[in-house]
Each structure stands twice: as C-alpha cells, then as structure tokens.
C-alpha positions in Angstrom: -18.4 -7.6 -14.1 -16.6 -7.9 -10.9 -17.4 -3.9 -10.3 -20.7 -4.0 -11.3 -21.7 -6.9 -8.6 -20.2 -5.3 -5.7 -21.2 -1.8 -6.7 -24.4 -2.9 -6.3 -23.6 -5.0 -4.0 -22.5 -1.7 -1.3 -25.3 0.5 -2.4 -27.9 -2.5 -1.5 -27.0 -2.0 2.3 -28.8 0.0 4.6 -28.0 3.7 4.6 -28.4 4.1 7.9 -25.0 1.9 9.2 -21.4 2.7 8.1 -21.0 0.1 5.1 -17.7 -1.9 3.9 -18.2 0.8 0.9 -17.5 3.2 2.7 -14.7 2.1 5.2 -12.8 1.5 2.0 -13.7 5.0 0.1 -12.2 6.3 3.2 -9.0 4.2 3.3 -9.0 5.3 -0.3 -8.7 8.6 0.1 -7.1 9.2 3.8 -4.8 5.7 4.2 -1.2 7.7 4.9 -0.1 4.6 3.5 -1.4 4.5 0.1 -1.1 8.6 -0.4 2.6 8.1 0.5 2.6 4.8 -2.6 1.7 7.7 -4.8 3.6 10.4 -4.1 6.2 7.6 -4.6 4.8 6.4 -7.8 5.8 10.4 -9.3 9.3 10.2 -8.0 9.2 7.1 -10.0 7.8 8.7 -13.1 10.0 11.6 -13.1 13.4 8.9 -13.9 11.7 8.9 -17.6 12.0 12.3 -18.2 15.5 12.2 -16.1 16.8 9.5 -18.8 15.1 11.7 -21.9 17.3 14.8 -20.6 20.1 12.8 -21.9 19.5 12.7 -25.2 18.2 16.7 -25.6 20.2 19.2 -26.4 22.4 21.1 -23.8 22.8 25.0 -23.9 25.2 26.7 -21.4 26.1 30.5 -21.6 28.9 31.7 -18.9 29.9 35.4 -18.6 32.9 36.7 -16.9 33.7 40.3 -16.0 37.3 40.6 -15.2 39.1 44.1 -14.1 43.2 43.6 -15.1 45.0 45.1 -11.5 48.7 44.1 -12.5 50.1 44.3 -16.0 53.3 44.2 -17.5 55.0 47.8 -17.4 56.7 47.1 -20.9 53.4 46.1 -22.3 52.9 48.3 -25.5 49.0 47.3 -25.2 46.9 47.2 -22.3 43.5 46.5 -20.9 42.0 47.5 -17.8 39.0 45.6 -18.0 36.6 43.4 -20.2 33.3 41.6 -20.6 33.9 37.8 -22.1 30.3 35.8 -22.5 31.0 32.6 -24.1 28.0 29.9 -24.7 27.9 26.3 -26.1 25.7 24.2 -27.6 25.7 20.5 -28.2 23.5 17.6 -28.9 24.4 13.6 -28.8 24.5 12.2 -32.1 25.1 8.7 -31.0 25.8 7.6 -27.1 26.4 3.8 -28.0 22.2 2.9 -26.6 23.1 3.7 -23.2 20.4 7.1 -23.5 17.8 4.6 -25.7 18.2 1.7 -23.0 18.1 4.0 -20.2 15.5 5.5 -21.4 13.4 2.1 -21.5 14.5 1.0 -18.2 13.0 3.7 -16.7 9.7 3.2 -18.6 9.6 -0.3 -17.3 10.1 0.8 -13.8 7.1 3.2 -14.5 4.9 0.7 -15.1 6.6 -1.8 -11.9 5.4 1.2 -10.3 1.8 1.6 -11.3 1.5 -2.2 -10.5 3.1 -2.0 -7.2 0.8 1.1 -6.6 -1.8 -1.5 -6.9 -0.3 -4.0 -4.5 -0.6 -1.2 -1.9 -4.0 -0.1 -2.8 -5.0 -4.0 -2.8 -3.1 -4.4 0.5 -4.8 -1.5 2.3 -8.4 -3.1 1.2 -7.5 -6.3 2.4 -6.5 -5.4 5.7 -9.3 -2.4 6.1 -11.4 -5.5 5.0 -10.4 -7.5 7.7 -10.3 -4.6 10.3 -14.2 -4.6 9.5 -14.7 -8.0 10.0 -13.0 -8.1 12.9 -14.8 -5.2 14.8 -18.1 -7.2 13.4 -17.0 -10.5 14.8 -15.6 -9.0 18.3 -19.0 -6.8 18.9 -21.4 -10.1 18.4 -18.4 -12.3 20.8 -19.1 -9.1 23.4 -22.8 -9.6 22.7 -22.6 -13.4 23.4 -20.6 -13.3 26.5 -22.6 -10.6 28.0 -26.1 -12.5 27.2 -23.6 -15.5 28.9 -23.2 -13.8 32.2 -26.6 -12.7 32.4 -28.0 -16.2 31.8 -25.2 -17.4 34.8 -26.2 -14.9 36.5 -30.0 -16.0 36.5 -28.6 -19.7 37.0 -26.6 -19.1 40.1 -30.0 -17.1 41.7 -31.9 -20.2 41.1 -29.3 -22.9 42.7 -29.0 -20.2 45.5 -32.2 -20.5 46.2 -33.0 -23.8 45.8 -29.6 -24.3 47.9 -31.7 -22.4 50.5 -34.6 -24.9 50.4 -32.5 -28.1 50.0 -32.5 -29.5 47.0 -29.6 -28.9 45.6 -25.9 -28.8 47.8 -23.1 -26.7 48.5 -21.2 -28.1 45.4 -24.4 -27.0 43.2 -23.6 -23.4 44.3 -20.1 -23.5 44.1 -20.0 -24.5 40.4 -22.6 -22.3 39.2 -20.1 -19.1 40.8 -17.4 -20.6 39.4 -18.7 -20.7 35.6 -20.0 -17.0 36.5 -16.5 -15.6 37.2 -14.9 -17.5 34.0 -17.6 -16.0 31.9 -17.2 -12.7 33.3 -13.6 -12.9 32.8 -13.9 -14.1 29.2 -16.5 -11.0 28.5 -13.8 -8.6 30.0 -11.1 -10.6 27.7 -14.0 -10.3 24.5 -13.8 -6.3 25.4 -10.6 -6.0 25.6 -10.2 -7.5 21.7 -13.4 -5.3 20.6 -10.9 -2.2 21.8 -8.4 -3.6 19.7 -10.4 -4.0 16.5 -11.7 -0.4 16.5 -8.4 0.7 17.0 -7.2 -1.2 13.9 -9.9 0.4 12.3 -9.0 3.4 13.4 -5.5 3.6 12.0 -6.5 2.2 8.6 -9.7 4.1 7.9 -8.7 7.3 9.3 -12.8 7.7 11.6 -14.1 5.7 14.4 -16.7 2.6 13.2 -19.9 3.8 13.8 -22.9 1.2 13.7 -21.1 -1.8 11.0 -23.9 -3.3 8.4 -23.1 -6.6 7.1 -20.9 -7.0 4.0 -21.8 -7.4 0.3 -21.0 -10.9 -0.8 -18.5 -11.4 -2.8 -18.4 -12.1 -6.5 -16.7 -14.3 -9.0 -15.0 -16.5 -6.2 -12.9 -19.3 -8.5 -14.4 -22.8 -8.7 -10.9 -24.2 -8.3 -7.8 -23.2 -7.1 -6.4 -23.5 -10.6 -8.5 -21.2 -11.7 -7.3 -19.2 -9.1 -3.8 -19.8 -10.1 -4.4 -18.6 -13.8 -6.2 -15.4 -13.1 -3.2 -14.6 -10.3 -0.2 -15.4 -12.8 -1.7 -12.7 -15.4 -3.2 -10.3 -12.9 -1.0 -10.3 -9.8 -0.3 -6.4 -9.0 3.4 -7.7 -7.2 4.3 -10.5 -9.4 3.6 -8.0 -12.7 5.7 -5.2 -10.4 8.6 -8.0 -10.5 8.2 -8.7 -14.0 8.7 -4.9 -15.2 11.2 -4.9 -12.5 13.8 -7.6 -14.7 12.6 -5.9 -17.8 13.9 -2.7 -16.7 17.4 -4.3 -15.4 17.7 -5.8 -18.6 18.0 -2.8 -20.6 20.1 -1.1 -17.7 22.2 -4.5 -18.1 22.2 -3.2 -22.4 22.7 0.7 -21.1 26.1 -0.3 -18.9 27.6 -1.5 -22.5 27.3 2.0 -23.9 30.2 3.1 -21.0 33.2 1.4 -23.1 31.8 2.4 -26.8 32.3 5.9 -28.7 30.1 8.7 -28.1 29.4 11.3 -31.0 28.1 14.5 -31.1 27.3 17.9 -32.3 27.9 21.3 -30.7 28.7 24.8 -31.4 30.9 27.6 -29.1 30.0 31.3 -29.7 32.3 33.6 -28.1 31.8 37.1 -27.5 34.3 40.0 -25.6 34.6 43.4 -25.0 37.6 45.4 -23.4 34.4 48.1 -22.5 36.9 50.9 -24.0 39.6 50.0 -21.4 42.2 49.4 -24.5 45.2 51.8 -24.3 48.7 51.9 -26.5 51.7 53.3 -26.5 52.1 53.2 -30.3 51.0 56.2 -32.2 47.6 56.1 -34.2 47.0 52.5 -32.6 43.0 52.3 -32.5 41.6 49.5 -30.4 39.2 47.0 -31.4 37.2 47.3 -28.0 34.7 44.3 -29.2 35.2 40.8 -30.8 32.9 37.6 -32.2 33.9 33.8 -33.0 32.2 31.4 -33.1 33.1 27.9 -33.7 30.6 24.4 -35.3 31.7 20.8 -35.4 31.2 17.7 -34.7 33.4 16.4 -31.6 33.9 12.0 -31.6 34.9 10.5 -27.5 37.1 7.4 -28.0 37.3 6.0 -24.7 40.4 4.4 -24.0 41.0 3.0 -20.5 38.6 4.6 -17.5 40.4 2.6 -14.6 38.2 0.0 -15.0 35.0 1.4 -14.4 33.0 0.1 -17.7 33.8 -3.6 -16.8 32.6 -2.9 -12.8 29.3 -0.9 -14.4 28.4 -4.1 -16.3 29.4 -6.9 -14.0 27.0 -5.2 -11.5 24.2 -4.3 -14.0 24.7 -8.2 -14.7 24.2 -8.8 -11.1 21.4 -6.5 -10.7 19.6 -8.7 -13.7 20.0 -12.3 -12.4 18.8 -10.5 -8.5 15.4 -9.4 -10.5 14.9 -12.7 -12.4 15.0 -14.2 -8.9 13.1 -12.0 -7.6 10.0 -12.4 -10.2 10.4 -16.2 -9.5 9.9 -15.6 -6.0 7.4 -13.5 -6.7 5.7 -15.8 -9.1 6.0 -18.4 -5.8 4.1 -16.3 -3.5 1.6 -15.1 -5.6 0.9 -19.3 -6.0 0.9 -20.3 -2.0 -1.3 -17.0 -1.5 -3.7 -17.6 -3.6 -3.7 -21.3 -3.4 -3.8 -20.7 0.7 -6.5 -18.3 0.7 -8.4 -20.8 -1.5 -8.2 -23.3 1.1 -9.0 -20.9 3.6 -11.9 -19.3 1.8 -13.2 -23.3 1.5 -12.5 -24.4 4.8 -14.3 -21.3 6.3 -17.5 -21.8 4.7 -16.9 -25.4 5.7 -17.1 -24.3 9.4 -19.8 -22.1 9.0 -22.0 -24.8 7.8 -20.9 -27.0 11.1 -21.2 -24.4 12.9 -24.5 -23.5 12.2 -25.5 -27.7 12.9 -23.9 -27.4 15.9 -25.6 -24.2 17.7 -29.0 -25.8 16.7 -28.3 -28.9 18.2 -26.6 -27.2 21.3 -29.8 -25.1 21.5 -32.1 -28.8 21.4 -29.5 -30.4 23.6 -29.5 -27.2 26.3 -33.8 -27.1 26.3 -33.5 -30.7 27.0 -31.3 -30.7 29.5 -33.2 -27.8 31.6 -36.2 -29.6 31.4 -34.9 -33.4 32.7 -33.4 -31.4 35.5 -36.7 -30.2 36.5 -37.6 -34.1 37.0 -34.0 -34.7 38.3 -32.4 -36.6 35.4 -29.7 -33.8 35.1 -27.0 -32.1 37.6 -26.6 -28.4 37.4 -23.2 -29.1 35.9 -25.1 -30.7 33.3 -26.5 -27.5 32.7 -23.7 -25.1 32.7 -22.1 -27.5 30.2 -24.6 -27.8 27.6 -24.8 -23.5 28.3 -21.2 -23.3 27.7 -21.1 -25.7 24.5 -23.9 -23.2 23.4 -21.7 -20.4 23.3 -18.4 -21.9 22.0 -20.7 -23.2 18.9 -22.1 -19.5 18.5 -18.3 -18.1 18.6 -17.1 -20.6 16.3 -20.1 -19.7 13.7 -19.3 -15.9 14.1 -14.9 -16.1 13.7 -16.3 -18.9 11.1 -18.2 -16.1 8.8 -15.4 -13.2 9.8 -12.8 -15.5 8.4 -15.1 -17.0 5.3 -14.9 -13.5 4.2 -11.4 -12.1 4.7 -10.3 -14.9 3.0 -12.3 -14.5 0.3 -11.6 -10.9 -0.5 -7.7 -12.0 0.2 -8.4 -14.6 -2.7 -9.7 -12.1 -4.7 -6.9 -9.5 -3.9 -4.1 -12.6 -5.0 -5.9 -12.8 -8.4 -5.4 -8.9 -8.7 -9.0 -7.8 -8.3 -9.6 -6.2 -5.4 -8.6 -2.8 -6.3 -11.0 0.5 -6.7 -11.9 0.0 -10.1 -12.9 -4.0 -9.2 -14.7 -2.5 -6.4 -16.8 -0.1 -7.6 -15.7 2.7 -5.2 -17.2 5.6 -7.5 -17.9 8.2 -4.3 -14.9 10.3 -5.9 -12.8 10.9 -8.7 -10.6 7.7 -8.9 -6.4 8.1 -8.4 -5.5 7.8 -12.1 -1.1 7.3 -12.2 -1.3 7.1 -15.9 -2.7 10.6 -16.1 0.1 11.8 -13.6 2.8 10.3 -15.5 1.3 11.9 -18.3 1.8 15.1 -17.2 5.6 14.8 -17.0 6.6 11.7 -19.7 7.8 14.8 -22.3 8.8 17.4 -20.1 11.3 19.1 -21.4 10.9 23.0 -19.8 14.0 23.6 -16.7 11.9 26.2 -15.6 8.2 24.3 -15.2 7.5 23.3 -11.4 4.7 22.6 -9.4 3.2 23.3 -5.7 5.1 21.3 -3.2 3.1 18.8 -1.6 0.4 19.1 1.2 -0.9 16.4 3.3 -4.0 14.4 1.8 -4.0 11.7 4.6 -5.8 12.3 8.0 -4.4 12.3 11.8 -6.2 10.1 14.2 -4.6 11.9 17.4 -8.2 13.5 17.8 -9.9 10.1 18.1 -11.0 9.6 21.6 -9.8 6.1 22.8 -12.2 3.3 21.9 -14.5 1.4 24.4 -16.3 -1.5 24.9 -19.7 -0.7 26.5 -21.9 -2.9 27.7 -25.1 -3.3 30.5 -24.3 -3.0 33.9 -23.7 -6.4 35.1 -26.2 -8.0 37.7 -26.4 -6.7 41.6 -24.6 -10.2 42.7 -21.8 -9.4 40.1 -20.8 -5.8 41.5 -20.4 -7.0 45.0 
C-alpha cells in the first residue's frame, strides 16, 4: 500500500524538475555508504558457509620426495631415493553441537545483517530526504531575503527623497539604511546556508540538485504515537538487527560447551611409496620390493582432558557476549520508542506551525498594507513600516523551515516504523539490491576452488563537482556603492 501511494505519488511530479524520486534512486544506487553496507552484508554471509566447512568432510594428500645422502656403511639394504604420497580422509561424526550451533549463529547474524542493511538503506533516505528539503527550504529563504532587500531598497529611495523635501528627518533615513544593511547581511548569511545544503546533497546523492519539484506527500502517517509504537517494535530494521544479534550469541553461548565434550569421527589414511628402483643388497638373490600400499579405516574418539583452561574462558566469555546482546536489544528496543515517539511529536508540532504560520503571513500581509497606507496620512512612522516589513518575512521563514521540517519528520517517522526503505518506496527505476539472492549464492558452497571477480567500485566521486553557488540579481545601484 505504502509503495503503491508514493510510487505514484513521484511519477505525479513534473518531469521537467529533479524529483525526491529520483534523488533517492540515485543515493540508491551511487551512496558509497550503502554499496560499502553491502559488500559488508557478503562478508557476513560468507560465516555460514565458514561454520558449514566444519562439519564436511576433510581430504589432504602430502607427497614427499626424499634422496638418502648418508647411510649406514654396515647396512645390508639400502635406498637412495623414494617417492612417499600419503593422503587422509576424515569426517566429524559427532563434535558435541559446537558445528550445529555455530552453524545457527552464523545464520542469525545473516539475517542481523540483512536488517541492518536496511537500517543503512533507511538512514541514507532519511538524510538524502532531508538534504532535499533543506536545499528547498534555503532557496525560497534566499528568495525571501533578496525580494527583502529589494523592497528596503525601494523604501530607503522613498525616505531619501522625501528626507530631501522635508517631511520626513534624518532619523527616518538612518533607520531605513540600517534595516537595509541587516537584510543584506542576512541574504548573504541565507546564501551562505543554500551553499551548504547543495553540498549536503552533493555528498549523499552523488550529482548537483538541479531545479527541486515539491515532494510527494507522504502516506500512512500513524493516527497516534501508539500506533507508531506497534508498527516500530515489529518492523524496526536496528531493533530486529539487535534481536538476531542475541539470537546468534545464544547459540555461540550453546557452541562454546562443545570445547570440553568428546569429539568423534571417521577417517581413513592411504599410504603409498616407492624406492623408484634405488633399492640395493648385499645379500645374494635379494629382489627389492621397489613399491608399497596401506591403507588404514577407523573410527578415532578425542577425550579432552584438561586444555589449560581454555573451555571454561571460551564459555564465561560467550556468556558475557549473551547478556552484552540482550542489553543491547533493550537499548535498542529504547531507541527505536523515543525515535519514533519524537518524530511523532515533531511530525505534529510541524504541521502545527505550518498552520500558524500560514495565519500569520496573511495577517502580516493585512497588517503591512495598512500600515503603508496610514503613513501616507501620517498615522505611522517609517519604523512602523520596516517593522511590519520585517515581521512579514520572519512569518514567511517560519512557514517555509515549518513545511521542510513537517516533512523530514514525517519520513523519519516513517523510517522508525521500518518503512522507508526501496521496496516501501516504490523506487522501481532499476533492478532492486536483493541480499537474500546474494546469500543465496553462497549458503551451500562447498567447492575450494569456486571464486568470483574481485570487487569494482559501484559508488560515484564527487571531486568533479564544481563548488556550489548561490546566485542571485545584482543588488540595487545604492547597494554596490
């Protein structure tokens, strides 16, 4: 459902702007970040197959060619030289669970893994997400201060000039340069944090934001925070990455018993030499048996006795290993609570602005037309003026950070409740990262000699970016001298 909405949601805006959709395929595909969670996510996979090796059987062959340069002059035999290959073979019969419960271990990491892998993918989105917003906000703060200095600018020709006929004083003039330089230095300020937003953007996306269209809303917001709360404590990527995380150390906690218990297994030892015709005698009609063959079958039982201590040490720390993960899924548990019970709050509180804001920039826009036209008939000082002007634009700020904020927190809601990933999204421009398939490919591996292509570089370099700006009109005559 979630998909559906904001698939639709994306391809409903204007083709000609850069869209959130595709900020976020980008990330998806280019974010060093995330590329690097993967490649981490098939080290992970690889400690199944590791912990499977264990249990398979193990077949060694070592051959030794040996040339004989000192033997003893009384010897009745000798032999110069010879070929020995000997091999063995052996499989675990019974290894006390430590292989079973390693084994399970590592499958429960594989699956902390694929949920952490989402944590990442959900953190990237959040903060491309808010590196969006942010370049939206801080281009329409530019836009406001700019449209501010022009109308100072306008308002300080007029008191100039009216200075010059005598109706309004010295003081008149002076505030109306004064409000100019503030609002010239808060547009150069309002750049400054435009520069930094693209930047941002920059380093999460991978391009440069071209023209930004507005957002999709977004769907299935919670009606409460409880509701919040519920869909978090089952879908939470980190708090489910902690909860496979204890699973795993309690079966490595069940694995460390297997160090003090018997091991039992199978194995056979062919042998194989030859003296390569190098046998001589002294004793008439002696003939050589230049090549041999043994082989020997059993079954071989490993008592373990005393190790120095080590099976105790193993355990006590596996122990210690469990009680630091069932902490840690508490904690986890915690913050996956405060963050989606904060962003909640947030989420609310913004929308709460927005709706004061928007009150107060219409009645800033009443109050400013009124107070232009009662100083026409000299009910209102030109400070009167520049106040209401200035009260104008801190209401139209406010209503802009209000709707950047209203939005961030709502996709950072939605990331606490574990959906905002690519499938909740919709992001269907590609084929979508699938980990389960990747582990997949190596869950039975059992070949030593299958390998594949080392790694190349999926993520892109920004060093060919050229530094962002902050253009805007060239300010008024009076302002450049």
């Amino acid at each position: 459902m979630i998909a559906s909405l904001l698939g639709s949601a994306f391809f409903s805006v204007s083709a000609s702007a850069d869209t959130l959709r595709d900020a976020l395929i980008s990330a998806y595909e280019t974010n060093p970040s995330l590329t690097a969670a993967r490649e981490g996510q098939k080290a992970t996979n690889e400690g199944v197959p590791l912990a499977k090796a264990n249990g398979r059987p193990d077949i060694s062959a070592q051959s030794t060619y040996f040339e004989n340069i000192m033997q003893d002059s009384g010897s009745s035999v000798t032999q110069a030289r010879g070929l020995n290959v000997n091999g063995t073979i052996s499989a675990p019969l019974y290894a006390g669970g430590g292989i079973r419960n390693a084994v399970r271990a590592a499958e429960n990491r594989v699956e902390a893994g694929f949920a952490g892998l989402r944590g990442t993918e959900s953190a990237i989105f959040s903060a491309v997400v808010g590196a969006y917003m942010d370049v939206i906000r801080d281009e329409s703060i530019v836009d406001l201060n700019r449209a501010q200095v022009g109308v100072l600018s306008v308002n300080l020709e007029a008191t100039r000039d009216r200075f010059e006929i005598g109706d309004l004083t010295r003081t008149d003039v002076a505030q109306s340069e004064a409000r100019l330089a503030l609002a010239t230095g808060n547009l150069e300020s309002a750049r400054a944090n435009l520069i930094r937003s693209k930047e941002i953007y920059i380093q999460l996306v991978g391009r440069e934001p071209g023209q930004l269209a507005a957002p999709p809303p977004l769907p299935n917001l919670p009606e409460t925070p409880d509701n919040a709360v519920d869909v978090a404590l089952d879908n939470n990527p980190d708090l489910i990455s902690a909860r496979e995380a204890r699973e795993a150390a309690g079966y490595d906690r069940l694995a460390a018993n297997a160090s003090r218990l018997p091991t039992v297994s199978v194995f056979t030892s062919p042998a194989y030499s030859n003296a390569l015709n190098s046998i001589s005698s002294r004793i008439p009609g002696f003939q050589a048996d230049n090549k041999s063959f043994t082989a020997q079958a059993g079954v071989r039982a490993t008592i373990p006795l005393y190790q120095g201590g080590q099976p105790a040490a193993q355990i006590r720390q596996a122990q210690a290993r469990l009680g630091q993960a069932q902490e840690l899924e508490i904690a986890a548990e915690r913050e996956a609570i405060a963050q989606t019970r904060a962003s909640y709050a947030s989420w609310k509180a913004a929308n709460d602005v927005i709706v004061a804001s928007e009150r107060a920039v219409s009645a800033n826009e009443l109050s400013l037309e009124g107070t232009r036209a009662e100083n026409s008939v000299g009910n209102r000082t030109i400070l009167d003026i520049l106040n209401a002007e200035q009260e104008l634009l801190n209401s139209k700020v406010q209503l802009v950070t209000a709707r950047r904020n209203a939005y961030v927190a709502g996709f950072t809601l939605l990331a606490a409740m574990g959906r905002a990933e690519a499938r909740d999204l919709g992001l269907e421009g590609g084929v979508l990262y699938d980990p389960v398939a990747e582990y997949e490919k190596v869950d039975n591996a059992w070949n030593d000699l299958s390998t594949r292509p080392d790694p190349t570089t999926k993520s892109t370099r920004t060093v060919d970016t050229p530094a962002q700006k902050a253009e805007i009109e060239p300010l008024p005559t009076q302002m450049r001298k």
